[in-house]
C-alpha positions as CSV (number, residue, x, y, z in Angstrom):
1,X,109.2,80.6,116.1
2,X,105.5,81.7,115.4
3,X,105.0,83.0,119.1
4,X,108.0,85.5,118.1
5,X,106.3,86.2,114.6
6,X,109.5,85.0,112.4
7,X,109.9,82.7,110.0
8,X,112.5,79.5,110.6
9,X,114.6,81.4,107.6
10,X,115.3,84.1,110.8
11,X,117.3,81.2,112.8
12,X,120.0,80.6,110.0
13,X,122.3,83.7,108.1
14,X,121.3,84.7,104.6
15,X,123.6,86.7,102.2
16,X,122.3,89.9,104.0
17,X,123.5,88.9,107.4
18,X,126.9,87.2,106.9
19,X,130.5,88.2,107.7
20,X,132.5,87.9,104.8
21,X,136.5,88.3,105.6
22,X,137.8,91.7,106.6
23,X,134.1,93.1,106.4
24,X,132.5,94.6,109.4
25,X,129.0,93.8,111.9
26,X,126.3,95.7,111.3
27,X,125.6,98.1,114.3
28,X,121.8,99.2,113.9
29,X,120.1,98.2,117.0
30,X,116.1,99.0,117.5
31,X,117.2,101.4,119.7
32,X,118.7,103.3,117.4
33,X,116.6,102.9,114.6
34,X,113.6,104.2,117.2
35,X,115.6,107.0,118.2
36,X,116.6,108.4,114.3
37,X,112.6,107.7,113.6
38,X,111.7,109.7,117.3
39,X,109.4,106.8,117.4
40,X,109.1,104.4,121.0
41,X,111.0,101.4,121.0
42,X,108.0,99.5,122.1
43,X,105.3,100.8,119.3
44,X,107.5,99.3,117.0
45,X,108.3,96.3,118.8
46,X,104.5,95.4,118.7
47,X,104.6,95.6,115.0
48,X,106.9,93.0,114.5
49,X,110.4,94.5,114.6
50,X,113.2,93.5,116.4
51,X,116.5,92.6,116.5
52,X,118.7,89.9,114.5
53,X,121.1,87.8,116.4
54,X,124.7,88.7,116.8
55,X,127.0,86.0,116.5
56,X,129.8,83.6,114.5
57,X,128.6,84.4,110.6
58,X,125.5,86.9,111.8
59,X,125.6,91.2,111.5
60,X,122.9,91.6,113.8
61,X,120.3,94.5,112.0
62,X,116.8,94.5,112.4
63,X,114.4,92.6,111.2
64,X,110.9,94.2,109.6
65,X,108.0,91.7,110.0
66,X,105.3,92.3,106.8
67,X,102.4,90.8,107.7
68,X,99.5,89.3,105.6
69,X,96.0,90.2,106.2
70,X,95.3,87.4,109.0
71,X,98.6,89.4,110.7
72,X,100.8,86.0,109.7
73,X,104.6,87.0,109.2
74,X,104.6,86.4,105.4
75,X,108.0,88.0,105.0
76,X,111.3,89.1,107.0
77,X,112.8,92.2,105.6
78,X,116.7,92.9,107.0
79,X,117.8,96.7,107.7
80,X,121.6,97.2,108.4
81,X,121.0,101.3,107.9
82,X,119.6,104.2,109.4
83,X,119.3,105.0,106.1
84,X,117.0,102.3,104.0
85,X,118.6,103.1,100.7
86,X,121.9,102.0,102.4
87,X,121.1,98.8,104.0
88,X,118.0,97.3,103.0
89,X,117.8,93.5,102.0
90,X,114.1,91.8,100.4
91,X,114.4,87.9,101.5
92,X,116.1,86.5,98.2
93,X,113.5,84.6,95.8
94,X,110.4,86.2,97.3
95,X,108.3,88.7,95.2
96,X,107.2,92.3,96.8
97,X,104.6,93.1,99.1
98,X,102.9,95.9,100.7
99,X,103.7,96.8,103.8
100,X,100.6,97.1,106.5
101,X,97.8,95.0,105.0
102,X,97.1,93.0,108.5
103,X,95.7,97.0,109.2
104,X,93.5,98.0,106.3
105,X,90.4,97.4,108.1
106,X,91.5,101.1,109.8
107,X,91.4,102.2,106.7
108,X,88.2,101.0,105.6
109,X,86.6,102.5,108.6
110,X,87.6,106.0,108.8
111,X,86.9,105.9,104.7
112,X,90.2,106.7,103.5
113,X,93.6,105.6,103.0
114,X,97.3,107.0,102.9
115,X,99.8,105.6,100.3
116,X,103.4,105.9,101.1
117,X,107.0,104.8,100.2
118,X,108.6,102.4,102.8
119,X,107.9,101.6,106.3
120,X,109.2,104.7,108.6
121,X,106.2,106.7,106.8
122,X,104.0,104.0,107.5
123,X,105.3,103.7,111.5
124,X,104.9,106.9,111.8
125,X,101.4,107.6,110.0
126,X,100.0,104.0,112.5
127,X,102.1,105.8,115.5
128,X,99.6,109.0,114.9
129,X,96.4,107.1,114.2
130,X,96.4,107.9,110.3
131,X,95.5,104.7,108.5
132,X,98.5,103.8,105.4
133,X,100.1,101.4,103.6
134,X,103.7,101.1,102.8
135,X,104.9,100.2,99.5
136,X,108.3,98.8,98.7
137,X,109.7,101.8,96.6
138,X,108.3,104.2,94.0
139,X,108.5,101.4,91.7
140,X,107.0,99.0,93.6
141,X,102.9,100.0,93.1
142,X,102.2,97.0,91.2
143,X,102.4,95.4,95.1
144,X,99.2,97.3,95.6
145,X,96.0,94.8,95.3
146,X,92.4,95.2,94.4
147,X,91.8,93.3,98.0
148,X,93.5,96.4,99.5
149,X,91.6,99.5,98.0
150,X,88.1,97.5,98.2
151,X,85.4,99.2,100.7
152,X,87.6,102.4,100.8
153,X,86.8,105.6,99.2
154,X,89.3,108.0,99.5
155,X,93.1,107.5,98.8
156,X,95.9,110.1,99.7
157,X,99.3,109.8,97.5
158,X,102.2,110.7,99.4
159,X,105.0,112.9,96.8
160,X,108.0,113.4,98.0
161,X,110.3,115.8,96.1
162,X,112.3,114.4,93.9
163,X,111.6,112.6,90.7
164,X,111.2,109.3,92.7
165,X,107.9,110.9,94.7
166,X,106.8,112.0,90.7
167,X,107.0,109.0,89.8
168,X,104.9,107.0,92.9
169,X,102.3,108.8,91.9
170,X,102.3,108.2,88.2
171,X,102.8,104.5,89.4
172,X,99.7,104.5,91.9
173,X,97.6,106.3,89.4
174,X,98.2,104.3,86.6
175,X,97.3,101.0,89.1
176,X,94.5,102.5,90.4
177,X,93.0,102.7,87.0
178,X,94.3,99.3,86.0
179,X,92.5,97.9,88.7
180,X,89.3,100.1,88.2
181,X,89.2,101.2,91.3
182,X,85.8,103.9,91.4
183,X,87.2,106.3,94.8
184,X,88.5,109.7,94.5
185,X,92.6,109.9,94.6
186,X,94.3,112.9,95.8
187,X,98.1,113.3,96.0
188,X,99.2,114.9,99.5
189,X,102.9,117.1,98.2
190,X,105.8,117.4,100.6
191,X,108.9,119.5,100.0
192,X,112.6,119.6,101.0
193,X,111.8,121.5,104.6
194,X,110.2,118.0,105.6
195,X,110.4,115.1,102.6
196,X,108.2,113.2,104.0
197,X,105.7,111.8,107.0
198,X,108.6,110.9,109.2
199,X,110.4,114.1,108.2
200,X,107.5,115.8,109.2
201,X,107.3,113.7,112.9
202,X,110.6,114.6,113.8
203,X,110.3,118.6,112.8
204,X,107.9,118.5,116.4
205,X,106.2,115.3,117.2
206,X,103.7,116.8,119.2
207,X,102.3,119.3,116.4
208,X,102.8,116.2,113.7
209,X,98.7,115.7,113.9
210,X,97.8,119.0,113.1
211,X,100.2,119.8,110.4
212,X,99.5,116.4,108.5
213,X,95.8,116.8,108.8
214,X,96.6,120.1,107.1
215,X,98.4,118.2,104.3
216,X,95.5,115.6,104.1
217,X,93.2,118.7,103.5
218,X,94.9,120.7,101.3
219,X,95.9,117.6,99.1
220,X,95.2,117.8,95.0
221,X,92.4,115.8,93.1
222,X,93.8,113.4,90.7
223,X,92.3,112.8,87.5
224,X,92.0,108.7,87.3
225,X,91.5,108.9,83.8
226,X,94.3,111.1,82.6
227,X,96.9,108.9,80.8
228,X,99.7,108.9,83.1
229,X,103.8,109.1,81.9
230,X,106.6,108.0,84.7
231,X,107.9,111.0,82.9
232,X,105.4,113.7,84.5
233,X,103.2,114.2,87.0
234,X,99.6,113.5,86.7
235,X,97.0,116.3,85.9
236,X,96.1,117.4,90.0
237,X,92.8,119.4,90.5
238,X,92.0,121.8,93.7
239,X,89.1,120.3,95.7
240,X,88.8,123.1,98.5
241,X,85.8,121.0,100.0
242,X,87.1,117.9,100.9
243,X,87.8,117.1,104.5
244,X,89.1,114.0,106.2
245,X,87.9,112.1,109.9
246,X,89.8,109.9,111.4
């Protein structure tokens, strides 16, 4: 069960993967998730996702593998959906996490870091050598640690928009103070054309370095001390100097 990076919970159905009566088997197989993404079945493979059994009292899915910072499997998270907000199950009594802390030492080399909601930004940010981290939802920041922004100096907020991307980055801010954290934050703004990183990938995968470098260099100062409301955005600043090396 280690080799295969699951925990024994993976062998036996939970509430997310069980037929009840008259309801029907999940159909999301990696191979379709990779081709909604435009991501290669085996780059994600090698991150630890993978397909649930089909069987008597199973719905198949996939199964997202969020590592710790030794790269142990510390949790199993189940997709049924393309679309996360649609089939997306936390294993029942354990708290959140962020996603992609076995890879922060990237981050801590190249000097900065990318904040993001979810996993396909996260994929697709690793899949194009920009170092991220994934957290579980715009309401989820309190997942991000002290251990995780320590020996980095730069951190890029993803916003999408809608009021959920408004509010990440009020929740980032506001954590970033709360832990004291002494970098620079800068929020990176995405609009309805592309919503996001992966949006942005599957627009034209092979121009998706370019255009998100862009992003990453035309991204707003935040003001770390500004008191932060979920209710507005916090007080961004124009840098035109700043540049970023991968």
């Amino acid at each position: 069960v280690g080799t295969l990076d699951m925990d024994m919970r993976d062998l036996f159905p939970n509430e997310a993967r069980k037929i009840s009566q008259g309801s029907r088997r999940s159909t999301l197989t990696l191979d379709e998730l990779a081709a909604d993404k435009r991501l290669p079945v085996e780059f994600l493979q090698n991150l630890g996702v993978r397909e649930f059994p089909v069987g008597p009292g199973l719905n198949g899915g996939i199964g997202i593998s969020y590592r710790d910072a030794t790269g142990r499997n510390a949790r199993s998270k189940s997709r049924t959906h393309l679309v996360a907000k649609k089939g997306s199950y936390w294993p029942s009594g354990m708290s959140l996490m962020a996603y992609g802390i076995d890879r922060l030492e990237d981050a801590r080399r190249v000097g900065f870091l990318i904040l993001v909601e979810g996993e396909s930004d996260a994929w697709t940010c690793w899949h194009h050598e920009f170092p991220a981290l994934g957290v579980p939802g715009a309401s989820a920041t309190k997942t991000i640690e002290g251990s995780h922004v320590d020996g980095i100096d730069r951190i890029f907020i993803v916003q999408e928009p809608d009021d959920g991307g408004t509010n990440f980055v009020a929740g980032v801010v506001k954590r970033l103070s709360k832990l004291e954290w002494g970098g620079n934050a800068f929020v990176v703004k995405f609009d309805e054309q592309a919503k996001d990183p992966n949006a942005l990938h599957k627009l034209n995968p092979d121009s998706f370095t370019e255009a998100f470098q862009e992003r990453l260099d035309g991204a707003q100062t935040l003001d770390l001390s500004e008191p932060t409301q979920s209710s507005r955005e916090p007080i961004a600043h124009e840098e035109p100097d700043k540049k970023t090396q991968r």
